[in-house]
C-alpha positions in Angstrom: 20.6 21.8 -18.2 22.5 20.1 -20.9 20.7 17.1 -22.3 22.5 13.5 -22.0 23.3 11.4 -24.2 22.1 7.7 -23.6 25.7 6.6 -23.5 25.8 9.0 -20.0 22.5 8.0 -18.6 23.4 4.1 -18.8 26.3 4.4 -17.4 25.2 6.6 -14.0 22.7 3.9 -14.0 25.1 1.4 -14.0 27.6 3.5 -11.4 24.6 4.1 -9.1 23.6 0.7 -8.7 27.2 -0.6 -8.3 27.4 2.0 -5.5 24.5 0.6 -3.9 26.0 -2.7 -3.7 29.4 -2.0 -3.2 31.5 -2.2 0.1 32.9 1.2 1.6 31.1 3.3 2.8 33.5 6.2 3.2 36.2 5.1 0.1 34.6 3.1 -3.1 31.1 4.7 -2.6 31.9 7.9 -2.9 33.9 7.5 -5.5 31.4 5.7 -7.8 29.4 8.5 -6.8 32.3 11.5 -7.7 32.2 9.7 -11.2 28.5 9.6 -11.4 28.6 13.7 -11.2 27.6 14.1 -7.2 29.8 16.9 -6.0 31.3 15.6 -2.5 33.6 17.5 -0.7 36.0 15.5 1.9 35.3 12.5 3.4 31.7 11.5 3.6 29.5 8.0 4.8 27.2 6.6 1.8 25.6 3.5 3.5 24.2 0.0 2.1 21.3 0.5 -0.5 21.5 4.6 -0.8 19.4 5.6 -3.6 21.3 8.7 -4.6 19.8 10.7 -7.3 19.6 8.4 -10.7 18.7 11.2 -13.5 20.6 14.2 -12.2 23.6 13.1 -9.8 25.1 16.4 -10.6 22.5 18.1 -8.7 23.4 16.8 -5.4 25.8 18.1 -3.4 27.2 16.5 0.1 29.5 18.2 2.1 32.7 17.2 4.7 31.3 14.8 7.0 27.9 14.0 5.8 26.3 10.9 6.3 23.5 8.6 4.5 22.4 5.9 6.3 21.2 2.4 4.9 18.5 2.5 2.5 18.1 6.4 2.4 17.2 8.2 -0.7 17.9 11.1 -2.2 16.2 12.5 -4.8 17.1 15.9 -6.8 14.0 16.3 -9.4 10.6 15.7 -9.3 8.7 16.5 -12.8 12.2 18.4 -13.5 15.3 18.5 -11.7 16.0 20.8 -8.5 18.9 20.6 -6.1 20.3 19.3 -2.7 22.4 19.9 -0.9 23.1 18.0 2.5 25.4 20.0 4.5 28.7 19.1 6.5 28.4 16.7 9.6 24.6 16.1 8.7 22.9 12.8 9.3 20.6 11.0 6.8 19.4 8.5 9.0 17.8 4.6 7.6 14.9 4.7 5.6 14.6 8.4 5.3 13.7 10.4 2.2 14.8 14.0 0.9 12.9 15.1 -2.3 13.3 18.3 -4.0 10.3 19.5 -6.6 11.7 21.3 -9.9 13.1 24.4 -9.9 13.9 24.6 -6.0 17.0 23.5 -3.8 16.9 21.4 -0.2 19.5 22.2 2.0 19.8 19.7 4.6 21.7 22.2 7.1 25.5 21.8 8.6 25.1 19.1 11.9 21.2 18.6 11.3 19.8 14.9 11.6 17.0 13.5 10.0 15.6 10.2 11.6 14.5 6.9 11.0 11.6 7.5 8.0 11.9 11.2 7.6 10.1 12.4 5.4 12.0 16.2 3.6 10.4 18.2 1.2 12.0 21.1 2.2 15.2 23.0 3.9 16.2 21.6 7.1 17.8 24.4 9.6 21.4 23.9 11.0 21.6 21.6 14.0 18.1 20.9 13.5 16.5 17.3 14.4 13.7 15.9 12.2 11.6 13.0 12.9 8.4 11.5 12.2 5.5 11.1 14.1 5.5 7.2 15.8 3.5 4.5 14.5 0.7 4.0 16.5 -1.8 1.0 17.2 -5.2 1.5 15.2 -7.0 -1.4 15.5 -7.0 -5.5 16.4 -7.0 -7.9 13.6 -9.1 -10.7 14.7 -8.4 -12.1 11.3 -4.9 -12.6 10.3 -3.8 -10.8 6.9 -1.5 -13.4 5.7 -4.2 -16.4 4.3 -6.8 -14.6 4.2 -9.0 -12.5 1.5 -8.7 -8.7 2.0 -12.1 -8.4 3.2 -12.0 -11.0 5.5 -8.9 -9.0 7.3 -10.6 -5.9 6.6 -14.2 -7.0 8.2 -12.0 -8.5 11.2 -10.1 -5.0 12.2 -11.7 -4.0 15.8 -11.3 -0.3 16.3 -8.8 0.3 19.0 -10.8 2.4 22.0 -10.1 6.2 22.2 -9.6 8.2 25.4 -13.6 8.8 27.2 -14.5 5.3 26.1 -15.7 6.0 22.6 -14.3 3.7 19.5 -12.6 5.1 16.7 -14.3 5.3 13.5 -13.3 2.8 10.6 
């Protein structure tokens, strides 16, 4: 990959955060992103607060239709820069992440939805749905969190019981 000059790299920066601001989801966004190097083809959906891909824009590719929800990120390069590519009519849903390693591409596949807090480190199938496991209750906090010293909170969590009667270890 060609190096950039600092010129280039200040403004992407300053394109990228202006996209995450910005109103339009389907107009203005996409076109701060189109001048930031992101290869879009047709109409896409870039939500509020997208992190799209700050060092290599270029690398990331979305296709007719995709969508990325509020406060998802994409992120092309990790210790060198890789590729992605989210596919048409995909779903990026809030809060979730894509993040490619060096060397390597993420395809996010035509139609496939990735939910609330995904988690992608790797290619998503076609019509595929991906979520995360659900939160779960661990424990009771007999002290609160907020005004307190950590461990006061953390000598005031009570093990939530497990199935056969037995608590959970701490």
């Amino acid at each position: 990959m060609k190096h950039k000059s600092l010129v280039r790299r200040i403004l992407n920066r300053v394109l990228h955060l202006a996209a995450r601001l910005a109103p339009g989801a389907t107009s203005f966004r996409p076109f701060l992103h189109r001048l930031r190097g992101v290869k879009i083809e047709g109409t896409v959906w870039v939500g509020d607060d997208v992190y799209l891909e700050s060092e290599y824009p270029e690398k990331v590719e979305l296709q007719d239709g995709a969508a990325l929800s509020m406060r998802s990120m994409i992120l092309a390069h990790t210790r060198g820069e890789g590729s992605v590519i989210i596919g048409r009519n995909a779903f990026v849903g809030p809060m979730a992440v894509v993040a490619c390693t060096s060397g390597r591409t993420i395809k996010i596949g035509d139609g496939a939805v990735l939910t609330t807090g995904s988690i992608v480190t790797s290619s998503v199938p076609a019509h595929t749905v991906v979520s995360p496991p659900r939160s779960k209750a661990v424990a009771i906090a007999r002290v609160p969190f907020c005004g307190s010293t950590m461990s006061d909170f953390l000598s005031g969590l009570e093990p939530l019981q497990k199935a056969g009667g037995k608590k959970r270890a701490s």
